[in-house]
C-alpha positions, -999 to +999 in steps of 0.1 A: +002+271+446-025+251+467-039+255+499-054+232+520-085+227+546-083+198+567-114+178+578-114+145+604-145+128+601-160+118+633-164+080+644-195+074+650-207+085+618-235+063+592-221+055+558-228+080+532-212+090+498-183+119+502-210+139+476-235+138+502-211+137+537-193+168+523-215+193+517-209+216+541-174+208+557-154+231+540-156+268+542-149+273+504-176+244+498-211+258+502-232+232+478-232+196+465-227+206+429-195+228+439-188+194+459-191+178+431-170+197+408-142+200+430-145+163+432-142+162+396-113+178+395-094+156+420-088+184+444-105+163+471-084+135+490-094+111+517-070+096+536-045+107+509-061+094+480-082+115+455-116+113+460-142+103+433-181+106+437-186+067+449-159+075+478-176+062+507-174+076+542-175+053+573-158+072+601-122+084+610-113+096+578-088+125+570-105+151+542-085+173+526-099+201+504-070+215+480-078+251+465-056+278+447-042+310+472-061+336+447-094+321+458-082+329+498-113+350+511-096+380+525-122+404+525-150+394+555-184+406+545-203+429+569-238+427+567-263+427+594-285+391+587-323+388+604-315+355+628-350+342+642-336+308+659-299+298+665-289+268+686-257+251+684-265+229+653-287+251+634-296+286+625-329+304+610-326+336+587-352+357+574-337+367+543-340+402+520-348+405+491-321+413+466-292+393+480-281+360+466-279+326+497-244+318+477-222+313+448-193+332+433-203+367+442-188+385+474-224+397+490-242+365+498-258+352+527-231+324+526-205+346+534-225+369+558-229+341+581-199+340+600-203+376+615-239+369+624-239+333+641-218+318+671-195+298+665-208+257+670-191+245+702-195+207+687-163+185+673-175+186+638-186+227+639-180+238+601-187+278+589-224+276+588-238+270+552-275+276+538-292+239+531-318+249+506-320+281+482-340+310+477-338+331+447-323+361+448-356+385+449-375+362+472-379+367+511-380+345+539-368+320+556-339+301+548-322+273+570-286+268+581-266+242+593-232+248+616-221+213+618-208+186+592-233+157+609-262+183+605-259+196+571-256+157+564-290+153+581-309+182+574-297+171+534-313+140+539-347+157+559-350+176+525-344+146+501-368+128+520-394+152+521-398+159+559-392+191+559-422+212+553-422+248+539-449+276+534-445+302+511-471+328+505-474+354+472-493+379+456-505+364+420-523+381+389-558+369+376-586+352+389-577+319+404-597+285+415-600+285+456-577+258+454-555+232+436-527+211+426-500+219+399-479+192+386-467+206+353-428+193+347-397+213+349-366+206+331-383+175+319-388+164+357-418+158+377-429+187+397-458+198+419-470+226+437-498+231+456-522+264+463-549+276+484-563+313+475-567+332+512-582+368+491-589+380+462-592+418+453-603+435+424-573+455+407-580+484+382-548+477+364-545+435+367-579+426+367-578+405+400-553+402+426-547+370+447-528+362+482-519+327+477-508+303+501-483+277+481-470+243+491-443+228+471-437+189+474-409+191+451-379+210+450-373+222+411-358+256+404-384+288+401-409+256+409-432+282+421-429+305+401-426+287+368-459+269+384-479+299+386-472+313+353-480+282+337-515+283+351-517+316+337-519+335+369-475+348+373-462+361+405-471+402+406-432+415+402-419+387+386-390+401+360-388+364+345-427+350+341-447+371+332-476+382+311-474+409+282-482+443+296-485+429+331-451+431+346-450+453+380-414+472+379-396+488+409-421+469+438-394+432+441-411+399+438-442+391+460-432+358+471-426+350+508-411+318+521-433+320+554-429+290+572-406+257+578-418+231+597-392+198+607-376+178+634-345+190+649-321+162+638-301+166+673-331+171+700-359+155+682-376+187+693-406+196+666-392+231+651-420+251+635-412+282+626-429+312+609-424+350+600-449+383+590-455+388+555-438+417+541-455+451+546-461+453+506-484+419+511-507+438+541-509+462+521-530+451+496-553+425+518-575+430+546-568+396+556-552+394+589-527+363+583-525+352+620-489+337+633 
């Protein structure tokens, strides 16, 4: 037995692909590649006919998004989420550490969002979804859109680079003052740049670094994979890391600090940016000013 979620897509909506329009519109829907795959398996219909991936979207359509009774959600997850800016498109969260944004699991940020945003008063409000990722042991901030037209846009502000985001960590080894990294991942072209802010001497990993990073692409464990290629891993990494090296029991020291875009609904220049983690001041005198 199926169930179904209905979508009507506004009017006044640009063309796009039902792979890039969709993300975001159904509850159960939290990603393009579980767009995708859903797709894939024809449980997506526009206007009564199954959907593929070159489906375009012009306005006025009926979605419907069919998906079997066991996967009902019928448990709503309570957890308290950090929200440090919430209009009525968008929403910013400082994430934990130690919780996953989404996927299959129960405790995500996905499915904490509900009980910690308002509800969008707009015509095309959806259950807020995350727009980017950030792994599962990194902090920071982490954006959200609570409209369909806005996770289309903010989408498309990623793809097209112009969103802009910060990340400071804590790295092992002595480092150059500065510098770009464009080693590949998965065979694609990455690149990561980094400015050292301090360096301390450490008794047990020779030199520790606080490390402003800037990545202009968008691979998975960019960052991190980055940093360990270079020979100088992310103190607390359990993936990349060096042979004797590993920090246990303190997280990950990486920090997503700041995002920095235009509001795709106001034009209003958003820059926001959060304090380090306590661990972080901890080991620097530098005073990182907001």
């Amino acid at each position: 037995m199926y169930l179904k979620e209905t979508h009507i897509v506004p009017e006044n909506v640009n063309a796009l692909r039902l792979q890039e329009y969709g993300v975001g519109v159904f509850q159960r829907i939290s990603t393009k590649s579980a767009l995708k795959k859903a797709i894939r398996k024809e449980l997506v219909l526009v206007d009564g006919i199954v959907a593929s991936t070159a489906t375009m979207i012009i306005g006025g359509e009926k979605i419907i998004y069919k998906y079997p009774s066991e996967n009902k959600v019928k448990t709503r997850l309570v957890l308290k989420l950090d929200v440090v800016y919430e209009d009525e498109y968008l929403a910013i969260i400082n994430k934990t550490a130690g919780i996953l944004v989404s996927g299959n699991g129960f405790k995500t940020v996905a499915n904490a969002l509900p009980q910690n945003l308002q509800k969008s008063p707009a015509d095309d409000a959806v259950a807020p979804q995350p727009v980017h990722r950030l792994d599962y042991a990194t902090t920071g901030l982490l954006l959200v859109g609570k409209t369909s037209s806005v996770i289309t846009k903010l989408n498309q502000l990623f793809e097209n680079k112009n969103i802009k985001k910060e990340y400071f960590a804590v790295t092992i080894g002595k480092m150059k003052n500065s510098g770009t990294i464009t080693f590949e991942i998965d065979n694609k072209p990455a690149k990561s740049s980094f400015e050292v802010i301090e360096t301390v001497v450490s008794k047990r990993f020779s030199f520790l670094n606080l490390v402003r990073l800037s990545p202009h692409t968008g691979r998975r464990h960019q960052l991190r994979k980055h940093l360990f290629a270079i020979g100088s891993p992310i103190l607390g990494d359990a993936d990349y890391f060096l042979d004797g090296l590993q920090l246990k029991g303190k997280g990950l020291y990486l920090h997503a600090r700041s995002l920095r875009f235009k509001h795709p609904m106001t034009d209003e220049e958003i820059h926001l940016k959060t304090d380090l983690p306590k661990k972080f001041t901890k080991l620097f005198t530098t005073n990182i000013r907001l």
